[in-house]
C-alpha positions in Angstrom: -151.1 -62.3 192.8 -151.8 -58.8 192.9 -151.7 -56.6 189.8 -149.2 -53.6 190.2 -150.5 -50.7 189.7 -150.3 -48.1 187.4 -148.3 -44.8 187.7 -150.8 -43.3 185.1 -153.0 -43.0 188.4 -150.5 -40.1 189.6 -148.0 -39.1 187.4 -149.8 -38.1 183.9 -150.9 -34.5 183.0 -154.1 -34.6 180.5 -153.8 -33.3 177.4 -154.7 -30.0 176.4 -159.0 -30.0 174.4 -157.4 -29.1 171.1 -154.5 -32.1 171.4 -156.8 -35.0 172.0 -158.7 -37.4 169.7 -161.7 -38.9 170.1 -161.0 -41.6 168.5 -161.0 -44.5 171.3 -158.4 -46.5 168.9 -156.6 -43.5 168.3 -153.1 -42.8 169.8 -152.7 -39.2 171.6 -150.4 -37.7 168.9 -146.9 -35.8 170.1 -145.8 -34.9 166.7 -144.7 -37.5 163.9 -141.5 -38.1 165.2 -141.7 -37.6 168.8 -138.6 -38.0 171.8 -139.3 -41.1 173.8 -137.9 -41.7 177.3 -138.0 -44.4 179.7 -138.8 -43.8 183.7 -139.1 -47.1 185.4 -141.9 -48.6 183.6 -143.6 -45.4 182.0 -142.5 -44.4 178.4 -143.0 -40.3 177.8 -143.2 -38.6 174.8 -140.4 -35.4 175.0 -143.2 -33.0 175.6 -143.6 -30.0 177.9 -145.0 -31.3 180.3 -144.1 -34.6 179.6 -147.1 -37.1 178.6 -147.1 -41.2 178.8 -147.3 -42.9 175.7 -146.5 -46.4 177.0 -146.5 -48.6 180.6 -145.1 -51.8 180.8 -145.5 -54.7 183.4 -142.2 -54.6 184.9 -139.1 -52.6 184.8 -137.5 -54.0 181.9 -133.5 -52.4 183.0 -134.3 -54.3 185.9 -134.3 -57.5 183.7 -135.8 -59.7 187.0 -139.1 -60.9 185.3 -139.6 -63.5 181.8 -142.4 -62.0 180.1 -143.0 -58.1 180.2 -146.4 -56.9 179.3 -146.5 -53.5 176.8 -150.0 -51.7 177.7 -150.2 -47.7 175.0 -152.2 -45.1 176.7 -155.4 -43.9 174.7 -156.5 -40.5 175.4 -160.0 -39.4 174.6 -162.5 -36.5 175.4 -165.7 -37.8 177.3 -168.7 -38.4 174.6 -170.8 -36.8 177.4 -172.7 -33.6 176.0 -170.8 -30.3 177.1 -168.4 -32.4 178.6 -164.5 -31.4 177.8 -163.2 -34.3 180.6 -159.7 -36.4 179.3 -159.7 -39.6 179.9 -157.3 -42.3 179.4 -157.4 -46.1 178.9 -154.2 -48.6 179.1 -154.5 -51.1 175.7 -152.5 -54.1 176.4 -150.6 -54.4 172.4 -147.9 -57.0 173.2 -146.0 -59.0 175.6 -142.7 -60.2 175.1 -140.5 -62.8 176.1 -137.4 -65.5 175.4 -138.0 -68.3 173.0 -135.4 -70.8 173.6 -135.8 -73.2 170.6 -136.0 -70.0 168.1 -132.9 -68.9 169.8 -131.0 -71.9 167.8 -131.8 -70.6 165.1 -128.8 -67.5 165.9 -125.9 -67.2 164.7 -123.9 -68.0 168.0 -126.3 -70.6 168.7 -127.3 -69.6 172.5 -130.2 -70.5 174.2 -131.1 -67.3 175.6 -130.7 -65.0 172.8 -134.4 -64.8 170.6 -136.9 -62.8 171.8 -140.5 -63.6 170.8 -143.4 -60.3 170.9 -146.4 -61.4 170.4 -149.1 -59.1 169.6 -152.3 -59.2 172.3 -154.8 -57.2 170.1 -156.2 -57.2 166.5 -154.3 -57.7 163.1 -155.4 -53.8 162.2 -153.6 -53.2 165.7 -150.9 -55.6 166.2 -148.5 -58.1 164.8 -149.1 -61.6 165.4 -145.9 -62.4 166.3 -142.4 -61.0 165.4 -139.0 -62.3 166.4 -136.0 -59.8 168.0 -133.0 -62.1 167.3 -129.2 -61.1 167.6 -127.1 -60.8 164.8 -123.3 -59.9 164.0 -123.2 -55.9 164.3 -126.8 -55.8 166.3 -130.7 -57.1 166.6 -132.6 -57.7 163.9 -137.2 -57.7 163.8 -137.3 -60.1 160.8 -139.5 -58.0 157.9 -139.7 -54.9 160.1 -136.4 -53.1 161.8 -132.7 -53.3 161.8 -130.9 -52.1 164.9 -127.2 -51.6 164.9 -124.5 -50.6 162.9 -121.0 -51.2 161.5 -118.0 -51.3 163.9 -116.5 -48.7 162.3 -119.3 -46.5 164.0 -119.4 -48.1 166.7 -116.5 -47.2 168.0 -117.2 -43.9 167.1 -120.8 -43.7 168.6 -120.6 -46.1 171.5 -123.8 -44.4 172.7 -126.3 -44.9 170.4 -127.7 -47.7 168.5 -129.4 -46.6 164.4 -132.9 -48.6 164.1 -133.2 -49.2 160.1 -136.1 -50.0 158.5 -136.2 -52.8 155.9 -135.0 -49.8 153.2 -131.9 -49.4 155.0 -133.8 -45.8 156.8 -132.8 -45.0 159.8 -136.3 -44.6 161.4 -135.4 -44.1 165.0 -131.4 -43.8 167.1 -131.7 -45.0 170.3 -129.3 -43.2 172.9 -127.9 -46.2 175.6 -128.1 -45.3 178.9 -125.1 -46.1 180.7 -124.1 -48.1 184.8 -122.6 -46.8 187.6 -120.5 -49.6 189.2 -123.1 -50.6 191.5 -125.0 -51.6 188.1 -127.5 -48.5 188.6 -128.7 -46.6 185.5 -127.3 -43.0 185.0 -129.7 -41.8 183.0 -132.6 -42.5 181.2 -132.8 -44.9 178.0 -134.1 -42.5 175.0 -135.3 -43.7 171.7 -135.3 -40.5 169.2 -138.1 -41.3 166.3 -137.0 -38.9 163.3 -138.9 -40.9 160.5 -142.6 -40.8 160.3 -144.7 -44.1 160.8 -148.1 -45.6 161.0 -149.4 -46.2 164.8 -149.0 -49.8 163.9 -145.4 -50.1 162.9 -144.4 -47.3 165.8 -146.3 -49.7 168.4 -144.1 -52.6 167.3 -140.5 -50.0 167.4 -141.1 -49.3 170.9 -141.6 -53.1 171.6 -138.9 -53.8 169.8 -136.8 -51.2 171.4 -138.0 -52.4 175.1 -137.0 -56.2 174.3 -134.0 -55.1 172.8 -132.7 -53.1 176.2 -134.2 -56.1 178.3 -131.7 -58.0 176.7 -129.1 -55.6 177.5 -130.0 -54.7 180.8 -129.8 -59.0 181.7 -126.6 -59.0 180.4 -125.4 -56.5 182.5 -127.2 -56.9 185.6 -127.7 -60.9 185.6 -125.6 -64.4 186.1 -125.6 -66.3 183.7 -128.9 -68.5 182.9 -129.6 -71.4 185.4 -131.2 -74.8 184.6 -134.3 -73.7 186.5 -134.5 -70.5 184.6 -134.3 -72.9 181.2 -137.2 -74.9 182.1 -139.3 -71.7 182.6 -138.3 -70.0 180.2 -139.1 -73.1 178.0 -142.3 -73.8 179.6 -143.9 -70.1 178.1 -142.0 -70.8 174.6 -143.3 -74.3 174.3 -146.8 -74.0 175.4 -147.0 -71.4 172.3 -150.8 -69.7 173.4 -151.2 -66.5 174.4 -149.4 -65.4 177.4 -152.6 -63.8 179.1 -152.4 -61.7 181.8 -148.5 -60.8 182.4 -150.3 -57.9 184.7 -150.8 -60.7 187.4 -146.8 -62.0 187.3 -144.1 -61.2 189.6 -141.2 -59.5 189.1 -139.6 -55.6 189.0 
């Protein structure tokens, strides 16, 4: 299978000299608490213009594949003497997909419900593995994040979901982007950061904020689970190695 390609290779506007690190682990920085938006498969930082932060594998409201591959852009300036040329490299931090057997482990005791992201680079880069699992007012990242809130607010704010840190912070409110009867987005999903945070931890919000609206997005979009969909699904949680190249799977 062929690997889809990137829309980093048309649709992303170099930084300005002054903005960019050179740093080739660094993360271009849009502020300490930037805007994020998803379009299709690209994740942009609120910035004029606009600038990728993120790709991912597959579009995840599409909810059509079973593992979704996170890949952060890394800008640099060429090391070439004289030379004031962006350039930009794709880091593949995490894939993420269900885990069947941990989903027993939920309170409602379905199948389908525990998302496993495993982290594809480094320990100074990534998490090893974290679990997104469903709980009674929302999703919980065991040891990281919080998303979700009483019902009381809920009702009130139907549109947004608080991401709490492990402090009870709110870190990050994600605005919910809401269907058309034909199932078709109306607008964009957003994820507002408004609490500053290591590369690191951020990395893992917007994974956790990806797997989180995957999970939506299937139940809105998808029947219910089939048999043969179990048996994949519990072929990748089973065989518990890294997923590899989720670049080279079909899907959205």
């Amino acid at each position: 299978m062929t690997t889809k390609p990137s829309m980093l290779d048309v649709d992303v506007e170099p930084p300005t000299y002054d903005n960019t690190v050179s740093d080739s682990r660094a993360q271009l920085s849009c502020g300490e608490t930037p805007t994020l938006f998803l379009d299709k498969t690209t994740i942009f930082a609120h910035t004029s213009p606009p600038r990728a932060l993120y790709e991912l594998s597959n579009v995840v409201t599409d909810a059509k594949s079973l593992v979704y591959g996170v890949q952060k852009v890394v800008y640099r300036v060429s090391s070439e003497a004289g030379s004031d040329k962006v350039r930009t490299r794709l880091d593949h931090i995490y894939d993420f997909t269900q885990d069947p057997l941990k989903g027993l482990e939920s309170f409602s005791m379905q199948l389908n419900d525990a998302t496993v992201i495993q982290g594809q680079m480094s320990s100074k880069r990534t998490y090893k593995e974290v679990y997104l699992m469903p709980g009674v007012s929302g999703w919980k990242v065991k040891d990281h994040f919080k998303a979700g809130d009483s019902a009381v607010h809920q009702m009130k704010h139907q549109d947004e979901i608080h991401w709490k840190n492990m402090k009870g912070e709110v870190v990050a409110i994600e605005s919910v982007a809401k269907r058309d009867k034909e199932k078709k987005l109306l607008g964009m999903p957003q994820l507002d950061v408004i609490l500053p945070m290591d590369h690191k931890e951020l990395d893992l919000l917007v994974t956790s904020w990806m797997a989180r609206l995957w999970r939506q997005s299937a139940d809105e979009t998808k029947d219910p689970m089939t048999w043969k969909d179990f048996k994949e699904i519990s072929k990748i949680a089973l065989s518990r190695n890294k997923l590899g190249n989720t670049w080279a799977l079909g899907g959205a």
